[in-house]
N, C-alpha and C positions, 0 to 999 in steps of 0.2 A: 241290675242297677245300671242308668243311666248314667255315664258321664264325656261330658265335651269339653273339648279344648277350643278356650273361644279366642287365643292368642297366646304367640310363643316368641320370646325374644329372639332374635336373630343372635343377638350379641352374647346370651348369657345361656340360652333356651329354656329359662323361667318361664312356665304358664302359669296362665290367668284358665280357669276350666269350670264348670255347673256340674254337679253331684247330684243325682236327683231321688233321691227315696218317699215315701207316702207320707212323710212327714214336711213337706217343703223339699228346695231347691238349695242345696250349699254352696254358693262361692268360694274359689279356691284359689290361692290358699286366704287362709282364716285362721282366727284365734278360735281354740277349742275351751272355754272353761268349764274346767273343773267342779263335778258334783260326784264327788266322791261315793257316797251315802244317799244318795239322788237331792242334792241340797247344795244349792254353793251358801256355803256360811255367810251371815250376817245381809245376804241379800233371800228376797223374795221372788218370785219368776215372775212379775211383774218387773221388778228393779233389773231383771237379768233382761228380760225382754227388752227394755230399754237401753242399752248397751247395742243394741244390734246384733247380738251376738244369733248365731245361724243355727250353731250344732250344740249342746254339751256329751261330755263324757260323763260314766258312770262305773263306779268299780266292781266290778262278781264279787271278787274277794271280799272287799268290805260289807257290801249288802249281803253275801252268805253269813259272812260273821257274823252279823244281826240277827240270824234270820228272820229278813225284810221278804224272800219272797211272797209268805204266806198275805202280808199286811198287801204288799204292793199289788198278786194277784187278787185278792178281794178289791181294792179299789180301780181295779181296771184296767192296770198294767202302771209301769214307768209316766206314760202320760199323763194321766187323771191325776196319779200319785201327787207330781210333781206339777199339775197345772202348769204344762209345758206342753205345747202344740207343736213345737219344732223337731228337726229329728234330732236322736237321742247315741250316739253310742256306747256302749257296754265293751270295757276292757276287760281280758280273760281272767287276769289275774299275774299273768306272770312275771311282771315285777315284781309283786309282792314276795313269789318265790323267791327271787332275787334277792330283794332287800333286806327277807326274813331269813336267812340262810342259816341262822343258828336255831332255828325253830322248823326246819323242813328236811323233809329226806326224799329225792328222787331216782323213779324206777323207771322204764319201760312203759308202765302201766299211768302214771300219772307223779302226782306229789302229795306225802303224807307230810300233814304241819299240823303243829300245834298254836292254838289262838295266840295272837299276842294280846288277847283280853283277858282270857281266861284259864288257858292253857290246857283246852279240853281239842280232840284231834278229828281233826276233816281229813279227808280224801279227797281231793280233784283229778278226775279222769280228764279227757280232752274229751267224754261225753257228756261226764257229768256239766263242766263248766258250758256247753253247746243247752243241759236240759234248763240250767240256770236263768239262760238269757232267754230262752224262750219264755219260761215263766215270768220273768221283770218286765218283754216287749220291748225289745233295745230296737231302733231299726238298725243298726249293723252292727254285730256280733263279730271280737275278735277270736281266732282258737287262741287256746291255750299256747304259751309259748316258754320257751327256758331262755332267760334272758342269765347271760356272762359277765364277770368284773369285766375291765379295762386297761391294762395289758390279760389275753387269757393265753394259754399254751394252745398251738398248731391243733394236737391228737383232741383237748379237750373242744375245743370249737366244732373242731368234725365231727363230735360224736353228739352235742347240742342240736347243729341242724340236722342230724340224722333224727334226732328222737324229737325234735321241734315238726320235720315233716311228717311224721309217722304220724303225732299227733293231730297235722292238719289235716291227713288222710281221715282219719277215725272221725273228728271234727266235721267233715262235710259227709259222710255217711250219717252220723249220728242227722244232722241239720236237714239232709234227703228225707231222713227217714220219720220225721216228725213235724207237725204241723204248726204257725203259727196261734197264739191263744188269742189274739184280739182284731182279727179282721183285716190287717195290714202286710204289704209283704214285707217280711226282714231279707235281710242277706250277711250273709257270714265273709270276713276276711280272713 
């Protein structure tokens, strides 16, 4: 992935920077909106287009909960889906972990959760969630991450970025080791 810094304040060291993936050029910084479910609500990706908007996000989490990949890979990825030309990212999921915390249980291995639609139970590895975005065509794919309340305890933060890096280890093996489905390059954060 391409990115430049085309200006740095002296006073603050705010940059202004271009992002560059197969899907367009991002200005940075920018407003991300939100498509959760690959859809920003009550707008069309024309109406979104119109906004100027550069990038949207998109959630694993939610779109596994669907399961939107089968529909999304038939129609040709994220893109097509979404009649969205621009680039696209795909978040791991780990907020959700966070937010759902009375519906999750995490290991070493990943996080077992139960839907909060239907109460039926997923497994997310940091490969599974790497095979996920490969199938939607995100251009950049987040790993999986364990995201913490706000005050956390010293011992518990350390052991978060311990198994948060572990998973971004597995994360860029799994991403190595697998090909994009639609002709574009992705990249993983």
């Amino acid at each position: 992935m391409e990115f430049n810094i085309a200006k740095t304040s002296k006073k603050s060291q705010a940059r202004l920077g271009f992002l560059k993936t197969s899907h367009g050029v991002v200005e940075t910084p920018c407003l991300v909106p939100v498509a959760t479910q690959a859809v920003i609500k009550t707008l069309t990706s024309e109406e979104v287009a119109r906004t100027r908007s550069q990038i949207l996000i998109c959630n694993t989490y939610h779109l596994h909960l669907r399961q939107a990949e089968e529909v999304i890979q038939k129609s040709g990825g994220l893109h097509k889906f979404m009649n969205w030309n621009k680039p696209i990212l795909t978040d791991s999921g780990g907020f959700q972990v966070f937010s759902l915390s009375g519906l999750r249980k995490i290991n070493s291995d990943g996080v077992e959760f139960k839907s909060h639609l239907d109460g039926s139970s997923h497994f997310f590895s940091a490969e599974k969630v790497v095979q996920i975005q490969r199938i939607v065509g995100s251009d950049i794919m987040m790993v999986l991450d364990e995201c913490l309340e706000n005050p956390a305890e010293y011992e518990k933060v350390k052991e978060s970025v311990k198994r948060t890096a572990s998973w971004a280890k597995k994360s860029k093996t799994e991403f190595e080791n697998t090909k994009p489905n639609y002709g574009f390059k992705q990249f993983i954060f």
